[in-house]
C-alpha positions in Angstrom: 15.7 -8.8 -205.3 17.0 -10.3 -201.9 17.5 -13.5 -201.1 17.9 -14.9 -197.2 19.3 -18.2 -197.2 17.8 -19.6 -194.4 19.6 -22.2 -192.2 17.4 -24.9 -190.4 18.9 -23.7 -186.9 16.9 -21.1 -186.0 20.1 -18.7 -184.2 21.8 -18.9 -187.3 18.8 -18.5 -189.6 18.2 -15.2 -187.1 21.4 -13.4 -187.9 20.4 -13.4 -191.9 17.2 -12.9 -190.8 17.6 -9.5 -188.8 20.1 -7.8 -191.3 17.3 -8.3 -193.8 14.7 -6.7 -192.0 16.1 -4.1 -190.8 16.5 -3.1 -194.2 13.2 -2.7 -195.1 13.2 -4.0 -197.9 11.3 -6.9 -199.5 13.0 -10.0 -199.1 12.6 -14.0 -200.3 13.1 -16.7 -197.7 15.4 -19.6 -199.0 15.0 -22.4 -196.5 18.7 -24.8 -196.4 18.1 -28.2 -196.8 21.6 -29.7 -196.4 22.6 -33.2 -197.4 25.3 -35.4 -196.3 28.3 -33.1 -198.0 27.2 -30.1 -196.2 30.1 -30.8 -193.4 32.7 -30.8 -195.7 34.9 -27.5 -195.8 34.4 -26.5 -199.8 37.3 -24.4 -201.1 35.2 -23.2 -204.2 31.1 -21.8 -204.7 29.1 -25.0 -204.7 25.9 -26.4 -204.2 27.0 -29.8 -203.8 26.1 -29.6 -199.7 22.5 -29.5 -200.4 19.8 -32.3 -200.3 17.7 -29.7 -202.5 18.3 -27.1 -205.3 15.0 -26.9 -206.8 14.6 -22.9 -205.4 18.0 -22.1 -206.9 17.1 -20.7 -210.3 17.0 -17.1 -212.3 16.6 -14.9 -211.9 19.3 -14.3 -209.9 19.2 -11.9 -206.7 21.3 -8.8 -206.5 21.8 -9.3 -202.8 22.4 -12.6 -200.8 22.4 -12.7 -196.9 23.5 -16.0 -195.5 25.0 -16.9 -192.0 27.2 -20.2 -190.8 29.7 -21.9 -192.8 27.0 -24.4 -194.3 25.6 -21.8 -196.2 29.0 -20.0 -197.3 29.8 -21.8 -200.1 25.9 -21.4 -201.4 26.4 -17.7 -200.7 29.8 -17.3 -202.8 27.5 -19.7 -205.4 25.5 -17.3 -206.0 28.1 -14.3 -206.1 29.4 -16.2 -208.9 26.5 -15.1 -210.8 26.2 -11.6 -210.0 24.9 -11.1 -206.5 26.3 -9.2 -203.9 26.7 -11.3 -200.9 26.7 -10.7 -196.8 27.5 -13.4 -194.2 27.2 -13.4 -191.2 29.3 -15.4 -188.7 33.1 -17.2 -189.8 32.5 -19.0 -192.8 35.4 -21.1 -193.3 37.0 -21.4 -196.8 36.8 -18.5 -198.8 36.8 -15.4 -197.1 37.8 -13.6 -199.3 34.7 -14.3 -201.7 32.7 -12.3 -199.6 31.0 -8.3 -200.0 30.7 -8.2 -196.6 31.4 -10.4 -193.5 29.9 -9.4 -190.5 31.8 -11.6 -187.4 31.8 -11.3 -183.9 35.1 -9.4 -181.8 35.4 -12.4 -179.9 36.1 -14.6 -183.3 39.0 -12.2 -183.4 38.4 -11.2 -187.2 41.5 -10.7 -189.2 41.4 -7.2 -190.4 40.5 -7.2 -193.8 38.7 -4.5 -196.4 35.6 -6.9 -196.8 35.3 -7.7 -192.8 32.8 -5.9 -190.5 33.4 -6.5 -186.9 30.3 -6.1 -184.4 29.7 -6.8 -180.6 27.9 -10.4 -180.1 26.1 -11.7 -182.7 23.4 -10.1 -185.4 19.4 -10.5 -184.2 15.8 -10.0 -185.3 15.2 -7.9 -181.8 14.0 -4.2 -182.4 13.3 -1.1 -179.9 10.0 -1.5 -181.5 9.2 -5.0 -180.6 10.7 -4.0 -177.2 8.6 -1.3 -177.1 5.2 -3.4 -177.7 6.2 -6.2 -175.6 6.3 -4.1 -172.4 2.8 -3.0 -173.5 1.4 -5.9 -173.6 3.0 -7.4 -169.8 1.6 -4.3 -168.0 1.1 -6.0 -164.2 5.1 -7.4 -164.4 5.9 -3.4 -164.5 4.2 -2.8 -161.3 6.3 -4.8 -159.9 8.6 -3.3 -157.0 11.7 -1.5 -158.1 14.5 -2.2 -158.9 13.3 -4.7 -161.3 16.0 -7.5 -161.8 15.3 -9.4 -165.5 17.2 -12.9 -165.7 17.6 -14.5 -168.8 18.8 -18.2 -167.6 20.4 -20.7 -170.4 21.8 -23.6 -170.3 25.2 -25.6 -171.4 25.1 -25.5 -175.3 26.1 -29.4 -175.2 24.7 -31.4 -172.8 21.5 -31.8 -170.5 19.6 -28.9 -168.9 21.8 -26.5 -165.9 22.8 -28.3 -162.9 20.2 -27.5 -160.0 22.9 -26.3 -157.7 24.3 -23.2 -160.4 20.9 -22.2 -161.1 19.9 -21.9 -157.4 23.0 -20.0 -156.9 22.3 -17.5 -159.9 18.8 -17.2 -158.2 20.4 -16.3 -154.9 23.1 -13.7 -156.1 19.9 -12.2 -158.2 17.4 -12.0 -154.9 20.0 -10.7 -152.9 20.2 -7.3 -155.4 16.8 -6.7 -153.9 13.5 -5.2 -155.5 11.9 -7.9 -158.0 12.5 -10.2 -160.7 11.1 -11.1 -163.9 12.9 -14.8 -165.0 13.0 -16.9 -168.1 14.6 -20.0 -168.7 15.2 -21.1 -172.3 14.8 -24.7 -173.7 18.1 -25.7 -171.8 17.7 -24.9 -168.8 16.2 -28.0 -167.9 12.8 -28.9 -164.9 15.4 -29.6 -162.4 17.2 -26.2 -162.5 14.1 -24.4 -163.3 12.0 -25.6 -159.8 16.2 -24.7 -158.2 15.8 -21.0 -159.6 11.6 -21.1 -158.7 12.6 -22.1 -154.9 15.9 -19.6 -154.9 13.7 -16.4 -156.1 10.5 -17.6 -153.5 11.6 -15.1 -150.9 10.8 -12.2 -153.4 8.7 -11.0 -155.5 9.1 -12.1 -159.0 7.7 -14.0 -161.8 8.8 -16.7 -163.4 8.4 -17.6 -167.1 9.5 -21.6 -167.1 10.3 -22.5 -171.1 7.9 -24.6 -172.6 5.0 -23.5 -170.3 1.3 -22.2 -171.0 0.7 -18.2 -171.7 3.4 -15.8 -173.2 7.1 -16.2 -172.9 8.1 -12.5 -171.8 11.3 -12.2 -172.5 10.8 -9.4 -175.2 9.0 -7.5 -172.2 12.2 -8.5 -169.8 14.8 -6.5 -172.0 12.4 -4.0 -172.1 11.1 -3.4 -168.2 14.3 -4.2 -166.3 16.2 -1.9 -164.6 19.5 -4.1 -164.9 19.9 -7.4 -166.5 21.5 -11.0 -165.6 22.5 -13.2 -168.8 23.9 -15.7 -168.6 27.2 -16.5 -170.5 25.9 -19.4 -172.2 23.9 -17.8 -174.9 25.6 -15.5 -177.2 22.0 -14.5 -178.4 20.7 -13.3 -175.0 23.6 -11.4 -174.4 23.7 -9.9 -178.1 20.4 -9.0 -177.2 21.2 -7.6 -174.0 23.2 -4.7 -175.6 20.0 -3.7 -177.4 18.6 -2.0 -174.0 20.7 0.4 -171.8 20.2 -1.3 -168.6 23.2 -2.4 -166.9 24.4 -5.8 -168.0 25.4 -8.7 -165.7 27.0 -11.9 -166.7 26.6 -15.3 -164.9 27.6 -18.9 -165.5 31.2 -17.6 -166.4 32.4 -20.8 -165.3 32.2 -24.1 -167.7 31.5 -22.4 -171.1 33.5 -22.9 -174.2 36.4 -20.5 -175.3 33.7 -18.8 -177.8 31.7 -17.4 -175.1 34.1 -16.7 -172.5 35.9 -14.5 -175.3 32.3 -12.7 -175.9 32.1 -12.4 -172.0 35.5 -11.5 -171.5 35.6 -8.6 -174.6 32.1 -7.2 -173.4 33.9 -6.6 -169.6 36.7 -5.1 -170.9 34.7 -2.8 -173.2 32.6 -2.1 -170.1 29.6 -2.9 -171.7 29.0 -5.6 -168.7 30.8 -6.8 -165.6 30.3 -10.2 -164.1 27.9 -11.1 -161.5 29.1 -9.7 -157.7 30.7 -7.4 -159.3 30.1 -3.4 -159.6 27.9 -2.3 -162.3 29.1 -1.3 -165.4 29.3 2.3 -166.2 25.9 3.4 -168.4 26.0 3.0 -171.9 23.6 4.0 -174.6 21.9 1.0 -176.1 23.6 -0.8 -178.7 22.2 -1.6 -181.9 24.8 -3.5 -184.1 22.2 -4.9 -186.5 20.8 -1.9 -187.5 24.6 -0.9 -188.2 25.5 -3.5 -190.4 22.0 -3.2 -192.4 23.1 0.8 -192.3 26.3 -0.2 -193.9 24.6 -2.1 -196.7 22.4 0.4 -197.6 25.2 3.0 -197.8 27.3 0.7 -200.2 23.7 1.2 -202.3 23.1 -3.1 -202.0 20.1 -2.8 -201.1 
């Protein structure tokens, strides 16, 4: 039996998430509800940061996948009584309670027997769903090549993209010429969103604003583009990025946190991307770092 303990913020709950089904395996879904103690760094397997326990009873799983430090000390809980455990992402105290850790290079991971070191961040994107999401948006392919696809964020703290960036992103973008298939994500904001809209006007493009009516096609983006813009924002997107073999460019270098200018900045020097303005990177085959840690587990015979 697996279990998948499921934090309430969906991109962490999507880390655990895509390790487990890429092993095709079934799974059970263990939605965190944390309490007031769930902030505190615990030096020992407890269940104390929870505001419910009532799923946590035998029989016991033989394989937990957890990611973020809230869940870590539930996930070296359960170790206690006999599961194997993965985690995903730094979890604090404890370390070395862990199977497997699977932790970003730009977290700089100390080398350690029970570490697993991977590009960006694990995902639930699949060539597959890649695959049937370009299927499904058949009139964005005929759009003129190149086709630009630009996956605009947002700060991770604070209130939507400031107008004036996202019309400049939007700018660099048209000027690569061909078309452009946009999304914004839920912060991005109206106000950058109508800056990007009026930037891209000159060319043809579509433009999927977050929030609004009809498919997001953002699946369909990874999937049609003949080179990608991410920006640096979302560690997702650009985790996600690496999953295609289109040429990755970054944007928004400037303003974000020392976490994702060290993703950035460790994807340019791999030359898996370059910056925006700059020369493309050289080609790469895709990168699929979620199916290689779910590879990993099944060859240890966890799973």
């Amino acid at each position: 039996m697996i279990w998948v303990l499921e934090d309430p913020r969906a991109g962490t709950a999507a880390q655990a998430l895509g390790i487990a089904e890429r092993l095709e395996r079934p799974f059970r879904r263990v939605p965190l509800r944390f309490g007031r103690w769930a902030g505190l760094p615990w030096p020992w397997p407890s269940l104390a940061g929870l505001a419910d326990r009532s799923a946590f009873q035998p029989p016991w799983p033989a394989l937990v996948i957890s990611a973020g430090r809230r869940a870590a000390p539930v996930s070296r809980w359960l170790r206690a009584r006999g599961a194997r455990n993965v985690h995903a992402m730094r979890p604090g105290l404890g370390a070395a309670d862990f199977d497997l850790l699977v932790i970003g290079e730009h977290d700089k991971p100390a080398a350690a027997s029970n570490i697993m070191p991977i590009q960006g961040a694990a995902h639930r994107l699949t060539s597959a769903a890649m695959a049937g999401a370009a299927a499904g948006f058949a009139e964005l392919a005929r759009l003129p090549r190149p086709i630009t696809g630009l996956l605009l964020g947002g700060p991770v703290r604070g209130v939507g993209m400031h107008p004036e960036q996202a019309a400049a992103i939007g700018a660099m973008v048209a000027g690569l010429g061909g078309s452009v298939i946009a999304t914004t994500s839920r912060r991005t904001g109206d106000a950058a969103s109508v800056a990007l809209a009026d930037a891209l006007a000159p060319m043809p493009h579509h433009l999927y604003r977050w929030g609004a009516a009809g498919p997001n096609p953002y699946t369909a983006i990874l999937a049609l583009a003949d080179r990608l813009v991410v920006t640096a924002d979302s560690i997702s997107m650009l985790s996600e990025a690496l999953m295609t073999t289109s040429p990755i460019f970054i944007a928004g270098l400037e303003g974000v946190g020392p976490r994702h200018r060290a993703l950035a900045g460790g994807l340019i020097a791999a030359g898996l991307a370059a910056p925006l303005g700059a020369l493309a990177p050289p080609p790469r085959a895709a990168l699929d770092e979620t199916g290689r840690v779910a590879g990993e587990i099944l060859r240890r015979g966890w799973a």
